[in-house]
C-alpha positions as CSV (number, residue, x, y, z in Angstrom):
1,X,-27.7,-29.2,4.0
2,X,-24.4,-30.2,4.6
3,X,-24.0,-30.4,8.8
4,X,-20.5,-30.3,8.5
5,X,-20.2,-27.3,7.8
6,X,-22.5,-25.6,10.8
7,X,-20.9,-28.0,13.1
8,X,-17.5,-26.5,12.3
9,X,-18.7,-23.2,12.4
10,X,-20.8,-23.7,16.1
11,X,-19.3,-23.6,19.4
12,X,-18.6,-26.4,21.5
13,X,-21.0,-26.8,24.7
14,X,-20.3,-24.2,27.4
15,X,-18.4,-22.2,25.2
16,X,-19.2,-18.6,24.4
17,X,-20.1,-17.2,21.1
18,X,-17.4,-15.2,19.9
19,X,-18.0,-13.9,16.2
20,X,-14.5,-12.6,15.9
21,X,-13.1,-16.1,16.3
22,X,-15.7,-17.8,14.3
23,X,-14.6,-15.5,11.2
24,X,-11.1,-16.2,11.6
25,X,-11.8,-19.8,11.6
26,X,-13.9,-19.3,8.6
27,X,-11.0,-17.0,7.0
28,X,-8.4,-19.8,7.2
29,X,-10.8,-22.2,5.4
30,X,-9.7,-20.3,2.4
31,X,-5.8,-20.6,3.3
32,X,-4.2,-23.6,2.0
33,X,-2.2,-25.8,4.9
34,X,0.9,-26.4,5.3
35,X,2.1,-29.5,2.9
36,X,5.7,-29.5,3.6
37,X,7.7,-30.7,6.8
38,X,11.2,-29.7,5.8
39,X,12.9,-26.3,4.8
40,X,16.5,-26.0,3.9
41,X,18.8,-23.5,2.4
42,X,20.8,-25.5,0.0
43,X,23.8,-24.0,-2.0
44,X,24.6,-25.1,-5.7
45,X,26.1,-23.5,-8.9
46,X,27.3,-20.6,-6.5
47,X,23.2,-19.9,-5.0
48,X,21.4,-20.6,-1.9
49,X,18.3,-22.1,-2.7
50,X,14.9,-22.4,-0.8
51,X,14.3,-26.1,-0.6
52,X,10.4,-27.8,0.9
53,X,10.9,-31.1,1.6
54,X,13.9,-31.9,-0.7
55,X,11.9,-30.2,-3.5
56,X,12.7,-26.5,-4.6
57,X,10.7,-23.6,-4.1
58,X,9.6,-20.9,-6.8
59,X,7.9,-17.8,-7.4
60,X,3.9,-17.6,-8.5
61,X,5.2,-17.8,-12.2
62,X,8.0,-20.5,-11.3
63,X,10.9,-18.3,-11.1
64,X,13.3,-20.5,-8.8
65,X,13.6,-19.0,-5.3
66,X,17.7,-18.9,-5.3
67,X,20.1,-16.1,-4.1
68,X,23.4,-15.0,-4.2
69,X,23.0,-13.6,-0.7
70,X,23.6,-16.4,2.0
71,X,21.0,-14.1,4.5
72,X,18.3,-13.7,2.4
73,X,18.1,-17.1,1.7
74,X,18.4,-17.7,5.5
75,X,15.8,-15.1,6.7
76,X,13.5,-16.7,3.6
77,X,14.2,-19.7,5.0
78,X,13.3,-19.4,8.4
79,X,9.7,-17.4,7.6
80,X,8.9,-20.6,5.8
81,X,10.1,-22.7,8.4
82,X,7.9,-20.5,11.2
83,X,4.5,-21.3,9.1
84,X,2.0,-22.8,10.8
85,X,-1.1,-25.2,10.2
86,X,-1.9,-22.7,7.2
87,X,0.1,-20.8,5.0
88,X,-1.0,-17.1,5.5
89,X,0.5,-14.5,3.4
90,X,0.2,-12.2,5.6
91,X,2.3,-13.4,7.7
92,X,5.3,-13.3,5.3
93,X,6.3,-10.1,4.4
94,X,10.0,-11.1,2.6
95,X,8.4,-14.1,0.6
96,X,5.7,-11.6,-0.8
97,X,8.4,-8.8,-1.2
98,X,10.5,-11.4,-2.7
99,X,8.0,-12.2,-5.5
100,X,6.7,-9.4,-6.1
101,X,10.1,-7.8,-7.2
102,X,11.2,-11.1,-9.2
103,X,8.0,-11.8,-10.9
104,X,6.3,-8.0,-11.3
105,X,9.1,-5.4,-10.6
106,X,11.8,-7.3,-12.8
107,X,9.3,-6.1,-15.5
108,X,8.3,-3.0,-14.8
109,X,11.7,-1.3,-13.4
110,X,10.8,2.3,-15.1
111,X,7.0,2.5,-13.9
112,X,8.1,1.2,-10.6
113,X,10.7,4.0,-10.2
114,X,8.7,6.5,-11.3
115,X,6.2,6.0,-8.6
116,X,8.7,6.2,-6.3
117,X,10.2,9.6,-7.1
118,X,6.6,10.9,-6.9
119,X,6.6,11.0,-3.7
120,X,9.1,13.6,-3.7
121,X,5.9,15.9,-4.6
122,X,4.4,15.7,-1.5
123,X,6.8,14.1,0.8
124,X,5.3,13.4,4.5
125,X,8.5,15.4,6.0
126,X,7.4,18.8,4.3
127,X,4.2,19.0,5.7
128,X,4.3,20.5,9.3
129,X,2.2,20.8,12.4
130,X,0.6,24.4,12.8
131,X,0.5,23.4,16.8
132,X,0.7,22.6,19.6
133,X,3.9,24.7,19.7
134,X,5.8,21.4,21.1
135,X,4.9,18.8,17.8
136,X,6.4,21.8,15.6
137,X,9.4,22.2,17.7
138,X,10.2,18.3,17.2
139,X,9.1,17.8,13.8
140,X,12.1,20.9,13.3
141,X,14.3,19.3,15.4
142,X,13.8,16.0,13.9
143,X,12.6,16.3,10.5
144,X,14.9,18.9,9.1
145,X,18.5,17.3,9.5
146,X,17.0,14.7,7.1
147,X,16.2,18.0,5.1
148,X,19.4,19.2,5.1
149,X,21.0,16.2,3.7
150,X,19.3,15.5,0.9
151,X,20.3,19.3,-0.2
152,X,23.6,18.7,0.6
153,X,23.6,14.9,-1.3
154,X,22.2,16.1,-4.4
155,X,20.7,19.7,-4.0
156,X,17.3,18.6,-3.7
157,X,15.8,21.9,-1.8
158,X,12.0,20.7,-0.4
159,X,9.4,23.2,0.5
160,X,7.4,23.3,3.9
161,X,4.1,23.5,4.2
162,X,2.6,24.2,7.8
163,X,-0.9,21.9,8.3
164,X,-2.5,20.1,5.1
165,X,-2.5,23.2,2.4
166,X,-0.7,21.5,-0.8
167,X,2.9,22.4,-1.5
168,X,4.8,22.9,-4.9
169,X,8.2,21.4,-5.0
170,X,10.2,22.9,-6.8
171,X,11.2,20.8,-10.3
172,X,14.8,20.6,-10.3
173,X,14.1,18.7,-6.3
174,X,12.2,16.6,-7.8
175,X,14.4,15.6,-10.8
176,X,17.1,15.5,-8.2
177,X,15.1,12.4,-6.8
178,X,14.5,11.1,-9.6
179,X,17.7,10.4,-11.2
180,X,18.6,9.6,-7.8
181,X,15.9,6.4,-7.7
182,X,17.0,5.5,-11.3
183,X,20.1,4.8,-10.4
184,X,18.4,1.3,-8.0
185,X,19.3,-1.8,-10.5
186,X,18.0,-4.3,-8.9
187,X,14.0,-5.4,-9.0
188,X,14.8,-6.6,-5.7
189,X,16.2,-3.0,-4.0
190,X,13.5,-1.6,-6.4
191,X,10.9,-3.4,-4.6
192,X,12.4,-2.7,-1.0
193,X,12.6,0.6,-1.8
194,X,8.8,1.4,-3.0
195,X,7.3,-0.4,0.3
196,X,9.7,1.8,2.6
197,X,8.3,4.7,0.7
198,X,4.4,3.6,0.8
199,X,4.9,2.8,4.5
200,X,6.0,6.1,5.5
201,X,5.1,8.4,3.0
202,X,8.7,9.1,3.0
203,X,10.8,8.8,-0.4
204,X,14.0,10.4,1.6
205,X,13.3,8.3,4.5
206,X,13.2,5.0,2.3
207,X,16.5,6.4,0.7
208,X,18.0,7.5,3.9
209,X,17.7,4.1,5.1
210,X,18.9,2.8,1.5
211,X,21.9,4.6,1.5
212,X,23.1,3.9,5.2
213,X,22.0,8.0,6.7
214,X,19.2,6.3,8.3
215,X,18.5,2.3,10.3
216,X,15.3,1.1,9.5
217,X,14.1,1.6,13.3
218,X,15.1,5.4,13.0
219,X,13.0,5.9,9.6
220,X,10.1,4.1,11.4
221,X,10.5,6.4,14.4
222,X,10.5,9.7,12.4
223,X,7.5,8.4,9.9
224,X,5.7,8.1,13.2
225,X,6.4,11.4,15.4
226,X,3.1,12.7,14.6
227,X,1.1,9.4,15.5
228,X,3.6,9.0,18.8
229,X,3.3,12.7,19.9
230,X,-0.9,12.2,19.6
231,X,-0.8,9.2,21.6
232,X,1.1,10.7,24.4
233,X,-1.2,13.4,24.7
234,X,-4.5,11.2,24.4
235,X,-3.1,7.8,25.3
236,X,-2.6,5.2,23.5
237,X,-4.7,3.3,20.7
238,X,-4.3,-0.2,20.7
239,X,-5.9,-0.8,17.2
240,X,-3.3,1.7,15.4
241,X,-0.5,0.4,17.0
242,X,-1.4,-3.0,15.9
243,X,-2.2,-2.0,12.9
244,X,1.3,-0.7,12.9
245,X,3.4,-3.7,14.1
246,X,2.2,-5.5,10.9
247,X,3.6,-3.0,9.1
248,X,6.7,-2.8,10.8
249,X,7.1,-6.3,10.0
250,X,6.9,-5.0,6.5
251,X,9.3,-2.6,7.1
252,X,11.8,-4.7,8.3
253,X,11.7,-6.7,5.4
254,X,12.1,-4.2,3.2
255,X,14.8,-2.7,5.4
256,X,17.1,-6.1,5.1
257,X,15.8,-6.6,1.4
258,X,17.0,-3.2,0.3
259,X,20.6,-4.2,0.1
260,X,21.3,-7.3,-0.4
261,X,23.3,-9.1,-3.0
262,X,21.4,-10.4,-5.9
C-alpha cells in the first residue's frame, strides 16, 4: 500500500475534515505544474509571440501562438503569467478560446457557422415571461430595442412567444442571420462569436456585441434579466451567481477576442 498517497490525502493533526478540500487537492494531482518561470510577448517578422522561458509557445497541435494584434498577445500573455502552482484550464478562458479556433474552428468554419445561426430558431430574446406583470414589462422595455435592430439591420422580423410554448421563426429571419454569420472570416471571431452565443442563448446578442450595438457587460446584463429579476424577488443564490462569474470570465474573453486583428 503505498502511504504516500493516504498521507497526502489525510489531514494534519487538529485539523478538520473537509471533503470539499480533500477533492480539490486530489483534482490538482491530475493538473500538470507550472514548468516555466518567464512569459514574454516578443515581436518578430511583424507578430507578437507568446514566449515560456525564452522558448515559444503553441497550440495542442503545434500551431505557434503568434498574433498580429499587440493586445491579444498581451492579455495571452498576462493569463499565462497569472498561472499558479498548476496549470488549470479552467482558469484560462482566451488560451482555450484561442486554441480552439486555431486548431478546430480554422477547420471547420462552415459547421461552426451554421451552429451559430441556429440559434436564430429559438433565440432566448423571443421567449417572454407570461408574469409577474413587472418581468414582462422589462423584458419589453429591454429586449425589444435589440428586436428592432436587427429588423432594421437586415430585416430579420423574430416572433414572440410568451412562457416556454415553441416558436416558428419565420425562414427568411433566419436566412437573414445566416448570411449575416457567414460573412465572420476569421476562425478566431468565429470562435468568439459561438461562445457569446452558447453563453446567452443569444445569437443577436453575440452579434450585437460583434458589431459595436452592444458592450459585452450590456449583452451579459440583458442574457441575465430573468435570472436577476428572480433573485430580487427570492434573494440571491450564491451557487448561480458563481457559477456565473466563471462564465463571465468566458464572456469577456470572447468579448475582446471577437475583434481583434488576426
Amino acid at each position: 500500500m503505498n502511504n504516500d498517497l493516504f498521507d497526502n490525502l489525510a489531514p494534519t493533526p487538529g485539523e478538520a475534515i473537509d471533503p470539499v478540500a480533500l477533492a480539490r487537492r486530489d483534482l490538482k494531482k491530475h493538473l500538470p505544474r507550472r514548468f516555466w518561470k518567464e512569459t514574454k510577448s516578443v515581436t518578430r517578422d511583424g507578430l507578437h509571440h507568446l514566449e515560456l522561458d525564452g522558448r515559444p509557445a503553441f497550440t495542442p497541435a503545434r500551431k505557434p501562438l503568434a498574433f498580429a494584434d499587440a493586445a491579444l498577445a498581451e492579455a495571452l500573455r498576462a493569463e499565462w503569467d497569472g498561472v499558479g502552482e498548476f496549470v488549470d484550464p479552467a482558469q484560462m478562458p482566451l488560451t482555450r478560446m484561442v486554441n480552439s479556433a486555431l486548431d478546430g474552428v480554422a477547420n471547420e468554419m462552415d459547421a461552426v457557422a451554421a451552429e451559430i445561426a441556429k440559434y436564430a430558431g429559438s433565440d432566448c430574446l423571443c421567449y417572454r415571461a407570461d408574469g409577474p406583470e413587472r418581468l414582462s414589462a422589462l423584458q419589453t422595455a429591454q429586449w425589444d430595442p435589440l428586436l428592432e435592430w436587427a429588423r432594421e439591420r437586415w430585416g430579420a422580423r423574430f416572433n414572440l412567444s410568451a412562457g416556454v410554448m415553441f416558436v416558428d421563426q419565420p425562414g427568411e429571419t433566419i436566412d437573414a442571420i445566416r448570411r449575416c454569420v457567414a460573412q465572420v472570416k476569421s476562425p478566431m471571431h468565429l470562435a468568439a462569436l459561438h461562445v457569446m452565443t452558447t453563453l446567452t442563448g443569444s445569437v443577436l446578442l453575440a452579434l450585437a456585441v460583434q458589431q459595436g450595438r452592444l458592450s459585452a457587460e450590456e449583452a451579459w446584463a440583458l442574457a441575465h434579466l430573468d435570472e436577476d429579476f428572480q433573485m430580487e424577488v427570492w434573494g440571491q443564490d450564491e451557487e448561480a451567481l458563481a457559477r456565473r462569474a466563471a462564465r463571465w470570465r468566458e464572456m469577456q474573453a470572447a468579448a475582446m477576442l471577437v475583434n481583434v486583428a488576426d
